[in-house]
Residue frames relative to the residue before (quaternion, step in Angstrom):
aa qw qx qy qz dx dy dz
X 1.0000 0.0000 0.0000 0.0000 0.00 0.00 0.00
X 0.0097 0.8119 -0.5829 -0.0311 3.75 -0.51 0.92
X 0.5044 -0.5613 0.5170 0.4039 3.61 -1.09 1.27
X 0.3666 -0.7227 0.5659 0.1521 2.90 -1.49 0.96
X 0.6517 0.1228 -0.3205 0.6764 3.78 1.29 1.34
X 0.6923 -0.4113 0.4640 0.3691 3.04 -1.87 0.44
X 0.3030 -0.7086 0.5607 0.3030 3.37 -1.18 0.99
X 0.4248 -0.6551 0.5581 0.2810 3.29 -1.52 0.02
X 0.2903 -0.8583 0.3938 0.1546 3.86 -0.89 1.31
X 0.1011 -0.9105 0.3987 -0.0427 3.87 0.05 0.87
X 0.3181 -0.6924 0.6019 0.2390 3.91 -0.43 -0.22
X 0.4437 -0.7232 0.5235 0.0774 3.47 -0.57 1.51
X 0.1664 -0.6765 0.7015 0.1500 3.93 -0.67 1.49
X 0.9208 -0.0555 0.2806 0.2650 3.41 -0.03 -1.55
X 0.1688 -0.6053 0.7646 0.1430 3.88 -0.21 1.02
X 0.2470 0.6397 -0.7263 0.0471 2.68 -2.31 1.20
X 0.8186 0.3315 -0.1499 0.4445 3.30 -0.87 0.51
X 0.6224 -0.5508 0.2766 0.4824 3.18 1.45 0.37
X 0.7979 0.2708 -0.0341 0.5374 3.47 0.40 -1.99
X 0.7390 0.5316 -0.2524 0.3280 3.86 0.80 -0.22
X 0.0181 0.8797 -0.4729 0.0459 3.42 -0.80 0.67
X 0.0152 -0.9063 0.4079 0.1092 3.29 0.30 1.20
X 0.1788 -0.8575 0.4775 0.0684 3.89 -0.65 1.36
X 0.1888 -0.7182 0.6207 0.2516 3.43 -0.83 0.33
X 0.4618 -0.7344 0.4837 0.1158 3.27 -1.41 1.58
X 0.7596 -0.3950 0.3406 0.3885 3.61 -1.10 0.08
X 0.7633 0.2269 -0.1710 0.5803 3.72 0.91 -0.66
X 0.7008 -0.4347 0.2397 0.5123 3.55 0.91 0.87
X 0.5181 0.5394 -0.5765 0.3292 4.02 0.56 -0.98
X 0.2767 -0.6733 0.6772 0.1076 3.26 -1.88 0.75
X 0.0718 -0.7942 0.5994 -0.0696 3.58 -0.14 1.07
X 0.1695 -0.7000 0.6820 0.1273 3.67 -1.74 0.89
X 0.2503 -0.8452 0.4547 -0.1274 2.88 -1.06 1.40
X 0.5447 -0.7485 0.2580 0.2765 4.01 -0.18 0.72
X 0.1681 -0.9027 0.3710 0.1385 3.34 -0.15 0.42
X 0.2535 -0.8240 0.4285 0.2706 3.55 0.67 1.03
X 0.8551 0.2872 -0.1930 0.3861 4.04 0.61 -0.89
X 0.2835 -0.7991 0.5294 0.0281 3.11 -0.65 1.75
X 0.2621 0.7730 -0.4599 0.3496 3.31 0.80 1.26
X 0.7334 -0.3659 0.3950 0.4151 3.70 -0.69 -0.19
X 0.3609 0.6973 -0.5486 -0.2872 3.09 0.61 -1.54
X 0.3647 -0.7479 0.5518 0.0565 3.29 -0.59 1.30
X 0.8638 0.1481 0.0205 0.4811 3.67 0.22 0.57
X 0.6145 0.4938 -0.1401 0.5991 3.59 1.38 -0.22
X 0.8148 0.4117 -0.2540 0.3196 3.60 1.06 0.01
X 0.3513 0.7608 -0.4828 0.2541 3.21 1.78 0.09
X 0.5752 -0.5697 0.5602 0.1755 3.22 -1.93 1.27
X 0.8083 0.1447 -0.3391 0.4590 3.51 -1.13 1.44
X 0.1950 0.6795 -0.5985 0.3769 3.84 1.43 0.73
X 0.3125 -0.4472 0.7581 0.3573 3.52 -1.94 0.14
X 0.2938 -0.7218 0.6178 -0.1054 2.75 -2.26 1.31
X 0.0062 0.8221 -0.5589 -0.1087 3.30 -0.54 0.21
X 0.0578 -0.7711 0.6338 -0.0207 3.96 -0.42 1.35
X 0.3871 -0.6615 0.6369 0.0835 3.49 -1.63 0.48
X 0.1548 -0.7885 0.5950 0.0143 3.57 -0.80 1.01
X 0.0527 -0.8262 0.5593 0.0422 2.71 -0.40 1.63
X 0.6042 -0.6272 0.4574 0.1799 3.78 -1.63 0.88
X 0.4815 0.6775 -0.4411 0.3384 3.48 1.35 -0.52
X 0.4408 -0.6851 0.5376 0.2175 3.39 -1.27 1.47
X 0.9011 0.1047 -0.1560 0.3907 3.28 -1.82 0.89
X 0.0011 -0.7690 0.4496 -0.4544 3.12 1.96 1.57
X 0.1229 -0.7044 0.6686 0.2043 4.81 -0.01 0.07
X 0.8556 0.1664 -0.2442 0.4250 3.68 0.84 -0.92
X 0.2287 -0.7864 0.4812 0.3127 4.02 0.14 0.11
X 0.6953 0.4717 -0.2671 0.4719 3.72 0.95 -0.40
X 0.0130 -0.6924 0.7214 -0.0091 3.89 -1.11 0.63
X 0.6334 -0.5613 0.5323 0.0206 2.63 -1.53 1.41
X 0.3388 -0.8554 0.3913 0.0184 3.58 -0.45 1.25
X 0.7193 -0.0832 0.4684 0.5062 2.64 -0.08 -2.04
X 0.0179 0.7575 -0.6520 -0.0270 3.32 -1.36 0.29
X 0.3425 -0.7046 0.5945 0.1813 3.68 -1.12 1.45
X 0.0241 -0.7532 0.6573 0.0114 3.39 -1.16 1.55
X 0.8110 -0.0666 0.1048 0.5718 4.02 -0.69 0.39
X 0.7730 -0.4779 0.0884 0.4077 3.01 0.75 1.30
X 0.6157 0.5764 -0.2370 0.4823 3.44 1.54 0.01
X 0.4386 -0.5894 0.6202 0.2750 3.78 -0.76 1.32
X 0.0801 0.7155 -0.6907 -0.0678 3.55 -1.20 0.56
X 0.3352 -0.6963 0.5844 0.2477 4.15 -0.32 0.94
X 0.1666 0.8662 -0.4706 -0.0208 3.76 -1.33 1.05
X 0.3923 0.6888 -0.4446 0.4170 2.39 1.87 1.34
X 0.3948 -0.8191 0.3785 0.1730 3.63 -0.44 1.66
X 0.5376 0.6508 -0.3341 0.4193 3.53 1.40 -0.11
X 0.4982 0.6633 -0.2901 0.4770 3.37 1.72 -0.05
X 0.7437 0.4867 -0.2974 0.3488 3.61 -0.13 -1.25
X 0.5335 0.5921 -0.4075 0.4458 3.78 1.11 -0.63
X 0.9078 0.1519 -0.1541 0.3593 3.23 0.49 -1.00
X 0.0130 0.6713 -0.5304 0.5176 3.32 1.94 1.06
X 0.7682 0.3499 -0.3009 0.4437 3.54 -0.76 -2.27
X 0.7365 0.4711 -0.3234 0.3619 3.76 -0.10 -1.58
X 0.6650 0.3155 -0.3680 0.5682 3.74 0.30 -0.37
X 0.7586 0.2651 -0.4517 0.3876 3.65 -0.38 -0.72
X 0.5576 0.4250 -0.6063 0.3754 4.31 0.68 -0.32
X 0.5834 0.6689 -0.3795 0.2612 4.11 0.99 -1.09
X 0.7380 0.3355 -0.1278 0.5714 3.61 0.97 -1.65
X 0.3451 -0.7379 0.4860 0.3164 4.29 0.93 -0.21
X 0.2406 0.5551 -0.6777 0.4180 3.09 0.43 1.98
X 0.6641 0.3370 -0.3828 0.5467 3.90 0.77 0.59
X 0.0918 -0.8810 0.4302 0.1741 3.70 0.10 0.70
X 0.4641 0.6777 -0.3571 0.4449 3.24 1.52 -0.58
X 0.7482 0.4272 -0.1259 0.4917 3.67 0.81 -0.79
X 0.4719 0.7162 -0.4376 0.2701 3.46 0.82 0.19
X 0.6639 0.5729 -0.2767 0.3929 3.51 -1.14 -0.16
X 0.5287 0.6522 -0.2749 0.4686 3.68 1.56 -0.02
X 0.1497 -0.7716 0.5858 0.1975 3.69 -0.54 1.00
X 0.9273 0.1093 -0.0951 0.3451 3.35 0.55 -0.35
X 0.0807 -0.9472 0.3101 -0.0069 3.81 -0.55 0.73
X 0.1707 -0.8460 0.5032 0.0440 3.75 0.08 1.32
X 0.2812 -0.7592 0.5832 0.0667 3.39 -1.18 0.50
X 0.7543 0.2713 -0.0954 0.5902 3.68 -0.97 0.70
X 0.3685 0.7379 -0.4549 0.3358 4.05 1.11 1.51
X 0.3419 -0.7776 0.5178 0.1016 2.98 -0.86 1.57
X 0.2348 -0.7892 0.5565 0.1112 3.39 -0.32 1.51
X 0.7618 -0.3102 -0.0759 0.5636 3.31 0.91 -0.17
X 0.8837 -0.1602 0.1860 0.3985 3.86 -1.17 -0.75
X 0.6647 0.1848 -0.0805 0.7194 4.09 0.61 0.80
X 0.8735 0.2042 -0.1619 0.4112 3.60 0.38 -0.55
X 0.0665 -0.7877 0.6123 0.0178 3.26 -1.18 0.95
X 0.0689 -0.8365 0.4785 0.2580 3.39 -1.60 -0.04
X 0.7278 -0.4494 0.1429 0.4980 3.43 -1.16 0.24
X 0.8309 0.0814 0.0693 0.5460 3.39 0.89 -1.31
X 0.1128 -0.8195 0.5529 0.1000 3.17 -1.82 0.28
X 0.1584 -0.9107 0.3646 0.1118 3.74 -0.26 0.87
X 0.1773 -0.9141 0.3622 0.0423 3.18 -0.08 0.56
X 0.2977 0.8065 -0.4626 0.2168 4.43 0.29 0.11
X 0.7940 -0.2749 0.3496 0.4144 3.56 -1.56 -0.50
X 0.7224 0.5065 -0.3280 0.3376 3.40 1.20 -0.73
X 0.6665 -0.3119 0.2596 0.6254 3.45 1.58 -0.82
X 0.2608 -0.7349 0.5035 0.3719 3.25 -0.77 -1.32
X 0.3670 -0.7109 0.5910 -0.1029 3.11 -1.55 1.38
X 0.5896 -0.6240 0.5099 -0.0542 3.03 -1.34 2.01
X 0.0156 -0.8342 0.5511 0.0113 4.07 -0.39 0.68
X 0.1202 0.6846 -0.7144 -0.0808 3.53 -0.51 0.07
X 0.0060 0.8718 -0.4781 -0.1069 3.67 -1.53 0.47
X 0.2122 -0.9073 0.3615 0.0332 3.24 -0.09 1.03
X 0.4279 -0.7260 0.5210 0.1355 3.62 -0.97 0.34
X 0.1363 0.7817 -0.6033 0.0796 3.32 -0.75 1.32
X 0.3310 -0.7764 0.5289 -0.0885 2.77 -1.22 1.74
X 0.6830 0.5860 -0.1390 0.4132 3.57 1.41 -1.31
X 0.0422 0.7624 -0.6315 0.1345 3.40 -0.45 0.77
X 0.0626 -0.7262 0.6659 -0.1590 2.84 -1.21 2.11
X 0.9031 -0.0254 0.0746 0.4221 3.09 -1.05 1.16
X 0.6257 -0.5256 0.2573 0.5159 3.33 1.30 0.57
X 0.6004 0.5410 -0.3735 0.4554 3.49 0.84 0.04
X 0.4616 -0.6946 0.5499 0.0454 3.56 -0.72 0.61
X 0.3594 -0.9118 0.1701 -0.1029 3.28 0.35 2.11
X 0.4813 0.7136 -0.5080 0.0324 3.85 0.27 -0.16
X 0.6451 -0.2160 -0.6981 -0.2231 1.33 -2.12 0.96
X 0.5565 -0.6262 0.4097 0.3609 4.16 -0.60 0.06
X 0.7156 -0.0006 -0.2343 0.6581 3.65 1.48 0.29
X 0.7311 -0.2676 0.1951 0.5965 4.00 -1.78 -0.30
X 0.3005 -0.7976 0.5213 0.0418 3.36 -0.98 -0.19
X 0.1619 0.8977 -0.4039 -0.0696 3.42 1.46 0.35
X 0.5118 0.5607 -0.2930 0.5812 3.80 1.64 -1.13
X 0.6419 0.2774 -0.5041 0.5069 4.49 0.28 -0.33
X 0.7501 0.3407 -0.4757 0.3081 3.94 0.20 -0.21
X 0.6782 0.4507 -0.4847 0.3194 3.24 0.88 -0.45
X 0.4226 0.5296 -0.5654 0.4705 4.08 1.64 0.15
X 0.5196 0.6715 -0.4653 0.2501 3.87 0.32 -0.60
X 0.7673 0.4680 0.0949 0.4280 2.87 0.75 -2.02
X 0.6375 0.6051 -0.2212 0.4225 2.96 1.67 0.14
X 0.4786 0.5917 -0.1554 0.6299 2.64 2.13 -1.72
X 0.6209 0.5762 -0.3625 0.3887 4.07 0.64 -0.75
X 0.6909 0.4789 -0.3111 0.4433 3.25 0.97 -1.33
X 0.5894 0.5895 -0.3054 0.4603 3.30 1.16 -1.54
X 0.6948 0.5995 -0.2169 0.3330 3.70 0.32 -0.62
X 0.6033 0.3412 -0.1596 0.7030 3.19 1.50 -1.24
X 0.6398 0.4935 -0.4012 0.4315 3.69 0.31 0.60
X 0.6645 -0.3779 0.4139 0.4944 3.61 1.22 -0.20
X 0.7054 0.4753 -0.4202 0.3161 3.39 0.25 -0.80
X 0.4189 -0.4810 0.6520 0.4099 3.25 -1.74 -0.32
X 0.1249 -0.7904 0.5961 0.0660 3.34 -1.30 0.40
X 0.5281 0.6917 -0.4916 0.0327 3.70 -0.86 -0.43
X 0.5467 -0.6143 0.5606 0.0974 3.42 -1.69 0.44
X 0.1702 -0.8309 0.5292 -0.0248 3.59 -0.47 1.49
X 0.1680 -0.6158 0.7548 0.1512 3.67 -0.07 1.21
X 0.0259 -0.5117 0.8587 -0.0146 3.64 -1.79 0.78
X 0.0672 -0.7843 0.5860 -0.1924 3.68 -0.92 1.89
X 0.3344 -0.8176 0.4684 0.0176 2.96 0.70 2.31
X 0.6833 0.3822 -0.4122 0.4659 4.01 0.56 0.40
X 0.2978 -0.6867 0.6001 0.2823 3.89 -1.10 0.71
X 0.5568 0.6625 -0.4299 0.2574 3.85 0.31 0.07
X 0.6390 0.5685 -0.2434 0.4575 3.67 1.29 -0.24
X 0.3496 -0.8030 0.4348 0.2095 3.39 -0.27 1.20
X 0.7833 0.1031 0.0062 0.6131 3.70 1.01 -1.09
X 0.4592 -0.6556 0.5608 0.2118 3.86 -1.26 -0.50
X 0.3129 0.7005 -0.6349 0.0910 3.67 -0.87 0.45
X 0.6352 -0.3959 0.4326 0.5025 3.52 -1.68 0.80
X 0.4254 -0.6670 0.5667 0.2303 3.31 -1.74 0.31
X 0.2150 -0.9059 0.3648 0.0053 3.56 1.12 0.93
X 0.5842 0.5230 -0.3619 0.5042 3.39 1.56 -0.59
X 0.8943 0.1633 -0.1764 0.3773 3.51 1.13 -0.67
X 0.5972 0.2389 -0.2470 0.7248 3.44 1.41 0.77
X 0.2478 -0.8981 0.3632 -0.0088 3.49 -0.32 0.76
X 0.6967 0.3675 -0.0711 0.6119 2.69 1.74 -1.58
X 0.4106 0.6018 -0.4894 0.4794 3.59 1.59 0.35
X 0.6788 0.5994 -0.3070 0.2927 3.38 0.68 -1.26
X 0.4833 0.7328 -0.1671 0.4488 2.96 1.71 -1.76
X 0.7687 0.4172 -0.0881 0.4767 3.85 0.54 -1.41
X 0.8242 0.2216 -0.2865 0.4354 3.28 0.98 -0.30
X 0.2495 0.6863 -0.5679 0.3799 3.05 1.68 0.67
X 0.7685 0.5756 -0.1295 0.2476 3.12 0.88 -2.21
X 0.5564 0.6617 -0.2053 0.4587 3.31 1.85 -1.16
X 0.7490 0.3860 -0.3565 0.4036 3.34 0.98 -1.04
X 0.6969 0.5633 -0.2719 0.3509 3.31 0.97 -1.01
X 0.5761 0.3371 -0.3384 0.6633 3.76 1.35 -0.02
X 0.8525 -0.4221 0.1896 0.2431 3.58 0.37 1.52
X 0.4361 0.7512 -0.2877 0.4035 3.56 1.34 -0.57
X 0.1483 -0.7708 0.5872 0.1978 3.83 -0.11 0.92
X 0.2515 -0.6034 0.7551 0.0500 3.27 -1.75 0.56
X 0.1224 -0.6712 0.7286 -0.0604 3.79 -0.95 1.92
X 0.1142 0.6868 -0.7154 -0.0597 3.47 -1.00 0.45
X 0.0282 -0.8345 0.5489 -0.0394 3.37 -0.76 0.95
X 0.3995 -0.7068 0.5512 0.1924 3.45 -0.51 1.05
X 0.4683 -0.5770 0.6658 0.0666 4.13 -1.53 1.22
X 0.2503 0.5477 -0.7728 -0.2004 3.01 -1.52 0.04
X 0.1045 -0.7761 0.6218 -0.0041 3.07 -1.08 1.05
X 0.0199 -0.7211 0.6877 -0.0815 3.41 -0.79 1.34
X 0.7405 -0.4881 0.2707 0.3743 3.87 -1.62 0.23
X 0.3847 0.7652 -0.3571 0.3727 3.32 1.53 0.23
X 0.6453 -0.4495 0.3957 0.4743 2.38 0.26 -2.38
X 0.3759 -0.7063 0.5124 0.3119 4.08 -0.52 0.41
X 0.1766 -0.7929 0.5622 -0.1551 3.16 -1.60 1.63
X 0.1919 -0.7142 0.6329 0.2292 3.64 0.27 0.87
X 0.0504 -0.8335 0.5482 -0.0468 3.38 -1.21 1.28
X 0.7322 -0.1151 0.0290 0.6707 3.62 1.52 -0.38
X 0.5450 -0.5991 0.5507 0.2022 3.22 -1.85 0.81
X 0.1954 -0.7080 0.6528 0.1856 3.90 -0.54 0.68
X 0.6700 -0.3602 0.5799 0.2917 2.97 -1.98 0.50
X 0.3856 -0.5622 0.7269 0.0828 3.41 -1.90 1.69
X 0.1485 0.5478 -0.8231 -0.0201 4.35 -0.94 0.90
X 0.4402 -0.4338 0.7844 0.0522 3.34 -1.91 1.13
Protein backbone atom coordinates (compact mmCIF):
# COMPACT_ATOMS: atom_id res chain seq x y z
CA UNK A 1 0.00 0.00 0.00
CA UNK A 2 1.75 3.36 -0.92
CA UNK A 3 0.48 6.83 0.54
CA UNK A 4 -0.92 8.35 -2.16
CA UNK A 5 1.22 11.85 -1.24
CA UNK A 6 4.35 12.71 0.30
CA UNK A 7 4.03 12.42 3.99
CA UNK A 8 4.73 15.28 6.10
CA UNK A 9 7.61 14.86 9.09
CA UNK A 10 6.81 16.54 12.59
CA UNK A 11 7.73 15.91 16.37
CA UNK A 12 4.78 14.64 18.46
CA UNK A 13 3.64 17.34 21.55
CA UNK A 14 0.57 15.48 22.64
CA UNK A 15 -2.25 12.68 22.10
CA UNK A 16 -5.49 13.84 23.55
CA UNK A 17 -8.85 13.06 23.48
CA UNK A 18 -8.48 9.97 21.84
CA UNK A 19 -8.88 11.39 18.11
CA UNK A 20 -6.26 14.32 18.53
CA UNK A 21 -2.76 14.81 18.05
CA UNK A 22 -1.04 17.87 18.30
CA UNK A 23 2.47 17.95 16.06
CA UNK A 24 4.99 20.41 15.69
CA UNK A 25 6.16 20.84 11.99
CA UNK A 26 9.65 21.40 10.67
CA UNK A 27 9.43 25.28 10.55
CA UNK A 28 7.95 25.53 14.01
CA UNK A 29 3.97 25.52 12.75
CA UNK A 30 2.04 23.46 15.34
CA UNK A 31 -0.65 21.54 13.59
CA UNK A 32 -3.60 19.05 15.13
CA UNK A 33 -3.96 16.10 13.53
CA UNK A 34 -6.58 12.97 13.59
CA UNK A 35 -6.08 10.00 15.11
CA UNK A 36 -7.80 7.07 13.52
CA UNK A 37 -6.92 4.38 16.59
CA UNK A 38 -8.84 4.72 19.65
CA UNK A 39 -6.78 2.27 21.37
CA UNK A 40 -4.39 2.84 24.22
CA UNK A 41 -1.55 3.06 22.17
CA UNK A 42 0.47 1.70 24.80
CA UNK A 43 3.93 2.72 23.86
CA UNK A 44 3.57 4.67 20.56
CA UNK A 45 2.51 7.93 22.07
CA UNK A 46 5.31 9.50 23.85
CA UNK A 47 5.58 13.43 23.42
CA UNK A 48 8.73 14.57 21.31
CA UNK A 49 8.65 11.08 19.05
CA UNK A 50 9.24 11.76 15.13
CA UNK A 51 5.94 11.63 13.25
CA UNK A 52 4.81 11.30 10.12
CA UNK A 53 1.00 12.86 9.28
CA UNK A 54 -0.77 13.04 5.83
CA UNK A 55 -2.72 16.01 4.52
CA UNK A 56 -5.49 15.18 3.17
CA UNK A 57 -7.32 17.66 0.31
CA UNK A 58 -10.79 16.27 0.78
CA UNK A 59 -13.34 19.23 0.89
CA UNK A 60 -15.33 20.01 4.09
CA UNK A 61 -12.53 17.69 5.76
CA UNK A 62 -12.63 19.95 10.01
CA UNK A 63 -9.22 18.13 10.33
CA UNK A 64 -6.80 18.15 7.12
CA UNK A 65 -3.94 16.20 8.81
CA UNK A 66 -3.92 12.22 9.81
CA UNK A 67 -1.76 10.80 11.94
CA UNK A 68 0.58 8.20 10.41
CA UNK A 69 3.15 6.74 11.97
CA UNK A 70 5.25 7.10 14.87
CA UNK A 71 9.30 6.45 15.25
CA UNK A 72 9.84 4.15 18.36
CA UNK A 73 13.62 2.84 19.24
CA UNK A 74 14.44 3.43 16.04
CA UNK A 75 11.54 1.58 14.51
CA UNK A 76 8.58 3.20 12.22
CA UNK A 77 5.52 1.65 13.81
CA UNK A 78 2.07 2.51 11.44
CA UNK A 79 -1.09 3.60 13.86
CA UNK A 80 -3.30 4.44 11.52
CA UNK A 81 -6.18 1.66 11.87
CA UNK A 82 -7.84 2.59 8.58
CA UNK A 83 -4.89 0.87 6.94
CA UNK A 84 -4.64 -2.87 7.65
CA UNK A 85 -8.07 -3.60 5.75
CA UNK A 86 -6.67 -2.67 2.78
CA UNK A 87 -3.03 -4.06 3.61
CA UNK A 88 -5.07 -7.78 4.05
CA UNK A 89 -7.29 -6.97 0.71
CA UNK A 90 -4.38 -6.13 -1.54
CA UNK A 91 -1.83 -8.59 -0.31
CA UNK A 92 -4.90 -11.70 -0.50
CA UNK A 93 -5.49 -9.82 -4.40
CA UNK A 94 -1.61 -9.76 -5.67
CA UNK A 95 -0.61 -13.35 -3.33
CA UNK A 96 1.42 -11.70 -0.72
CA UNK A 97 -1.08 -13.51 1.86
CA UNK A 98 -0.78 -17.19 1.07
CA UNK A 99 -2.95 -18.48 3.66
CA UNK A 100 -5.84 -16.77 1.79
CA UNK A 101 -5.43 -17.78 -1.60
CA UNK A 102 -7.61 -19.64 -3.93
CA UNK A 103 -10.60 -17.01 -3.57
CA UNK A 104 -12.40 -15.62 -6.69
CA UNK A 105 -14.13 -13.16 -5.08
CA UNK A 106 -14.02 -10.60 -2.11
CA UNK A 107 -16.44 -8.06 -0.24
CA UNK A 108 -15.63 -5.90 2.55
CA UNK A 109 -17.69 -4.47 5.50
CA UNK A 110 -20.17 -8.16 5.93
CA UNK A 111 -22.95 -8.27 8.01
CA UNK A 112 -22.83 -11.69 9.50
CA UNK A 113 -25.69 -10.95 11.26
CA UNK A 114 -27.81 -8.06 13.25
CA UNK A 115 -25.10 -5.72 15.49
CA UNK A 116 -22.26 -7.55 14.07
CA UNK A 117 -20.13 -7.14 11.20
CA UNK A 118 -16.89 -8.17 9.63
CA UNK A 119 -13.97 -6.90 7.87
CA UNK A 120 -14.00 -9.34 5.04
CA UNK A 121 -15.56 -12.01 3.06
CA UNK A 122 -14.24 -14.63 0.56
CA UNK A 123 -15.95 -16.39 -1.53
CA UNK A 124 -14.65 -19.27 -4.65
CA UNK A 125 -14.88 -23.10 -5.47
CA UNK A 126 -13.44 -23.79 -2.15
CA UNK A 127 -16.33 -22.37 0.02
CA UNK A 128 -16.31 -19.27 1.85
CA UNK A 129 -14.24 -17.58 4.47
CA UNK A 130 -14.89 -15.08 7.35
CA UNK A 131 -11.95 -12.21 7.95
CA UNK A 132 -11.64 -10.15 10.85
CA UNK A 133 -8.51 -7.65 10.85
CA UNK A 134 -6.82 -6.21 13.42
CA UNK A 135 -4.04 -3.79 14.23
CA UNK A 136 -1.06 -4.28 16.29
CA UNK A 137 0.81 -1.61 17.54
CA UNK A 138 2.07 -2.97 21.15
CA UNK A 139 5.17 -4.58 21.55
CA UNK A 140 6.07 -6.47 24.65
CA UNK A 141 9.22 -7.74 25.37
CA UNK A 142 9.77 -8.45 21.86
CA UNK A 143 6.62 -10.12 21.40
CA UNK A 144 4.01 -8.47 19.40
CA UNK A 145 0.83 -7.59 21.52
CA UNK A 146 -3.00 -7.51 20.95
CA UNK A 147 -4.90 -5.98 22.05
CA UNK A 148 -3.15 -2.61 23.85
CA UNK A 149 -6.48 -1.85 25.85
CA UNK A 150 -10.07 -4.07 27.04
CA UNK A 151 -11.47 -4.91 23.94
CA UNK A 152 -15.07 -5.81 24.32
CA UNK A 153 -15.88 -5.41 20.12
CA UNK A 154 -12.30 -8.07 19.48
CA UNK A 155 -14.29 -10.68 21.69
CA UNK A 156 -17.42 -10.24 20.47
CA UNK A 157 -15.34 -10.74 16.62
CA UNK A 158 -13.96 -13.96 18.40
CA UNK A 159 -17.14 -15.40 19.21
CA UNK A 160 -18.32 -14.68 16.10
CA UNK A 161 -15.59 -16.32 14.02
CA UNK A 162 -16.69 -19.50 16.53
CA UNK A 163 -20.18 -19.35 15.49
CA UNK A 164 -19.07 -18.78 11.88
CA UNK A 165 -16.89 -21.84 12.16
CA UNK A 166 -19.36 -24.24 13.62
CA UNK A 167 -21.45 -23.45 10.60
CA UNK A 168 -19.10 -24.70 7.87
CA UNK A 169 -17.36 -21.73 7.29
CA UNK A 170 -13.73 -21.00 7.24
CA UNK A 171 -12.90 -18.37 9.57
CA UNK A 172 -9.78 -16.57 10.86
CA UNK A 173 -8.30 -13.27 12.15
CA UNK A 174 -5.19 -11.47 10.61
CA UNK A 175 -3.19 -9.42 13.21
CA UNK A 176 -1.20 -7.09 10.44
CA UNK A 177 1.76 -5.61 13.08
CA UNK A 178 2.73 -2.31 11.42
CA UNK A 179 6.21 -2.56 13.53
CA UNK A 180 9.33 -4.90 12.26
CA UNK A 181 10.83 -5.35 15.79
CA UNK A 182 8.66 -8.28 17.17
CA UNK A 183 9.84 -11.67 16.71
CA UNK A 184 6.44 -13.64 17.43
CA UNK A 185 2.68 -12.60 18.65
CA UNK A 186 0.48 -13.46 21.63
CA UNK A 187 -2.92 -12.00 23.09
CA UNK A 188 -1.82 -9.41 25.58
CA UNK A 189 -3.52 -11.18 28.55
CA UNK A 190 -1.96 -8.77 31.01
CA UNK A 191 -4.32 -6.24 29.55
CA UNK A 192 -7.48 -7.89 28.25
CA UNK A 193 -7.69 -11.21 29.59
CA UNK A 194 -10.89 -12.38 28.54
CA UNK A 195 -9.62 -11.55 24.90
CA UNK A 196 -6.88 -13.94 25.46
CA UNK A 197 -9.43 -16.42 26.92
CA UNK A 198 -11.47 -16.23 23.34
CA UNK A 199 -8.75 -16.65 21.28
CA UNK A 200 -7.52 -19.40 23.13
CA UNK A 201 -11.12 -20.83 22.52
CA UNK A 202 -11.33 -19.53 18.78
CA UNK A 203 -8.27 -21.24 17.85
CA UNK A 204 -8.98 -24.48 19.24
CA UNK A 205 -12.61 -24.74 17.57
CA UNK A 206 -10.59 -24.43 14.23
CA UNK A 207 -10.38 -20.62 13.77
CA UNK A 208 -6.98 -19.63 12.03
CA UNK A 209 -4.79 -17.00 13.55
CA UNK A 210 -2.41 -14.84 10.61
CA UNK A 211 -0.07 -12.60 12.27
CA UNK A 212 1.84 -10.80 9.84
CA UNK A 213 4.56 -8.45 10.46
CA UNK A 214 4.44 -4.46 8.24
CA UNK A 215 7.16 -2.70 7.30
CA UNK A 216 6.05 0.53 7.14
CA UNK A 217 8.27 3.33 6.03
CA UNK A 218 7.10 7.08 4.54
CA UNK A 219 6.54 5.44 1.32
CA UNK A 220 4.52 2.83 1.98
CA UNK A 221 3.29 -0.45 4.18
CA UNK A 222 4.06 -4.06 2.94
CA UNK A 223 2.94 -7.23 4.60
CA UNK A 224 6.22 -9.15 4.38
CA UNK A 225 6.09 -12.29 6.76
CA UNK A 226 3.83 -14.31 9.05
CA UNK A 227 5.23 -14.53 12.79
CA UNK A 228 4.94 -17.37 14.99
CA UNK A 229 1.31 -17.82 17.16
CA UNK A 230 2.87 -18.57 21.36
CA UNK A 231 -0.49 -19.16 23.47
Amino acid sequence: MRFNSQLIRGTLIQRYKRFLADVRLSDGQVVTAHCTNTGSMMGCNKPGSAVYISNSARAGRRLLYTWEMIRVDGTWVGINTLHPNRLVAEAIENGGLEELQGYDALRCEVVTRPGTRLDLYLEGSKGACYVEVKNVTLALEGAAAFPDAVSERGTKHMKELIRLHRKGYRAAVVYVVQRTDCTYFRPADEIDAEYGRWLRRAIRAGVEALPYRATVTPKEIVLTERLETRL
